[in-house]
N, C-alpha and C positions, 0 to 999 in steps of 0.2 A: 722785239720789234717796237717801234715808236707808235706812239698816240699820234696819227696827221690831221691837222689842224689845214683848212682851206681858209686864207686871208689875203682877202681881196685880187682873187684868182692864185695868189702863191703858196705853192702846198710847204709845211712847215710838221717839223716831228717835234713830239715831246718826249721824255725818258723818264722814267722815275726807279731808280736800281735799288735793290736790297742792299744787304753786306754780302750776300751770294750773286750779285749781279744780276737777278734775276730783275727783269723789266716788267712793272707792274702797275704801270701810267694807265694802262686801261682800262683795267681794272679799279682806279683810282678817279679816274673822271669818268668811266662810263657808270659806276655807280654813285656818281654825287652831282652829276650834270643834267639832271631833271628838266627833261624839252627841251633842249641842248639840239640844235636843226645838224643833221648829216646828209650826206650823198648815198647814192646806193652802195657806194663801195665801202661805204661806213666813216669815210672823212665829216670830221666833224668842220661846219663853216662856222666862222666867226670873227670879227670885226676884229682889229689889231688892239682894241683894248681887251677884250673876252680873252684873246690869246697871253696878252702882256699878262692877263690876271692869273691865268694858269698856271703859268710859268716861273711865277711867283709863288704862288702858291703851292707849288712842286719842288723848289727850293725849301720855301719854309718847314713845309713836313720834313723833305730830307734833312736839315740840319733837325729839327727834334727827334726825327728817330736816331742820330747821331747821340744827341744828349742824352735822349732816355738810355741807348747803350753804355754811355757812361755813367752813370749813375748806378745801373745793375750790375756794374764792375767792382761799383764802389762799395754796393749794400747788398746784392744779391736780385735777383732777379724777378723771384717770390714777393719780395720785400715791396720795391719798386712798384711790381702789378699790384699790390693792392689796398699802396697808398697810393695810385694813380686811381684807381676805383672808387676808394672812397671819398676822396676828394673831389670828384665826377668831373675830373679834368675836362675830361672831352666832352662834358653834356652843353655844352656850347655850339655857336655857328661855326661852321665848317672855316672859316677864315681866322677865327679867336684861336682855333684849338692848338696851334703850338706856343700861343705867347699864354695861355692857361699851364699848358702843360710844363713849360720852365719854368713857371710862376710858382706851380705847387711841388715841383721839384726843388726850387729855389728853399720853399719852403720844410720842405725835408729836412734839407739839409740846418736847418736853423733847430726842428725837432731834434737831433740827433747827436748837433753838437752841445745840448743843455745836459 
């Protein structure tokens, strides 16, 4: 079921799928959207740039969880989590964290072919 987004009276879904299709937009914005104003029905309102950002933002993670799947294709999956750890990819703002996380991916790959 979609994340609905209230913008400017027009109700609007967001998606965000695994590789199992499983939809996990909710779970994705409802725990990084801190004061983030809803309706009782739990629609979130928001201004058509608030929305343009999520949606964007929903995109960008889905292509790096794309890449990081690639990668643990390439090297293993072990491998991958815990040069994505130690590297603290993710210890950034929530907007950095996929252009971090092909960055030190990026960088793997430069480890590995030496």
């Amino acid at each position: 079921m979609a994340t609905t987004f209230i913008v400017n009276g027009q109700v609007k879904g967001l998606e965000m799928r695994d590789e199992n299709g499983i939809d996990w937009s909710a779970d994705f914005i409802g725990n990084t959207a801190h004061g983030m104003s809803h309706d009782d029905e739990g629609n979130y309102i928001a201004t058509e740039e608030d929305y343009q950002w999520w949606k964007d933002m929903i995109a960008a993670y889905q292509e790096m969880e794309s890449v990081i799947e690639q990668y643990k294709e390439k090297y293993g999956s072990d491998e991958v989590d815990e040069w994505l750890q130690k590297s603290a990819a993710f210890d950034v703002d929530l907007e950095d964290q996929p252009n971090s996380v092909k960055h030190e991916l990026a960088a793997m790959d430069e480890e590995y072919a030496e």
